[in-house]
N, C-alpha and C positions, 0 to 999 in steps of 0.2 A: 484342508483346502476349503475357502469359501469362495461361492461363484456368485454372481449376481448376471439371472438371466434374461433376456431380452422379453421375455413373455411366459406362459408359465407354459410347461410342457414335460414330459416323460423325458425326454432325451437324458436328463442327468444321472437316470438310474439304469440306463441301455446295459453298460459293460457290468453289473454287478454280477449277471447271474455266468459269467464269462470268465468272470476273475476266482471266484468262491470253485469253479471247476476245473480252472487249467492252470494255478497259481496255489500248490500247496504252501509257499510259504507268506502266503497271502492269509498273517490271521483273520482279521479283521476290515470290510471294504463295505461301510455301514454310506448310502445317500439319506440325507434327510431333507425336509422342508424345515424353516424356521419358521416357528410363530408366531403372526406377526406380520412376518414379512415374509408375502408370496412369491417373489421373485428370486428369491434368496435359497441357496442350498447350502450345503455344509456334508463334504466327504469325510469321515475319520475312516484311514487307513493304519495298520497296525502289521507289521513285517517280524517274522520269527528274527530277521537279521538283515545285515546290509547285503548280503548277496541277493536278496527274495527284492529288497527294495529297488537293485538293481535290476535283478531280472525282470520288473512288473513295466515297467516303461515302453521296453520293443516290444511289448508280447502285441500281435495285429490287429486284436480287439481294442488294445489302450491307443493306438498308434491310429486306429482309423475313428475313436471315438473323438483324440484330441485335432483331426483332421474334421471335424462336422463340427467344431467347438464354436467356430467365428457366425455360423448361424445365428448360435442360439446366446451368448457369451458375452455381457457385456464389460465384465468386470471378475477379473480372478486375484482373491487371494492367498500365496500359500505360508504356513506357518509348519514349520518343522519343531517339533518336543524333545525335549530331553529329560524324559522320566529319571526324578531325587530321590520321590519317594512315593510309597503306595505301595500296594496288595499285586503282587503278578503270579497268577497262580503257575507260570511253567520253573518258579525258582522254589516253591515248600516241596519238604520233604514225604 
């Protein structure tokens, strides 16, 4: 998901340390800044599976961070993957 936010601020990295704790199949839930451009974040989220991708959405952290979203928010967009190919290390033997 890439946000473009209204001004620069912490708010976009609030739920990480939330998710990495009550979301075991929450592998991956990285915020970053882009370079560049200050106003600009970029979530890469990474789910053991669809049930974990389903469960992350209610959980009260994600629900009250996308409710404080229109503060700060001027612009969301999401891009869903569908890994072809590459290295995943929960499939080597």
């Amino acid at each position: 998901m890439t946000v473009l936010v209204k001004r620069s601020t912490s708010w976009s990295g609030r739920p990480a340390a939330a998710v990495l704790e009550r979301e075991p199949g929450t592998l991956v839930y990285a915020c970053s800044e882009v370079e560049g451009a200050p106003n600009q974040r970029l979530f890469f989220e990474l789910y053991a599976d669809r049930v974990a991708f389903d469960e992350h959405g209610p959980q009260p952290h994600i629900r009250h961070f996308l409710s404080e979203s229109g503060k700060y928010v001027e612009r969301t967009e999401i891009d869903r993957l569908r890994p072809y190919a590459g290295k995943d290390p929960s499939k080597s033997a």
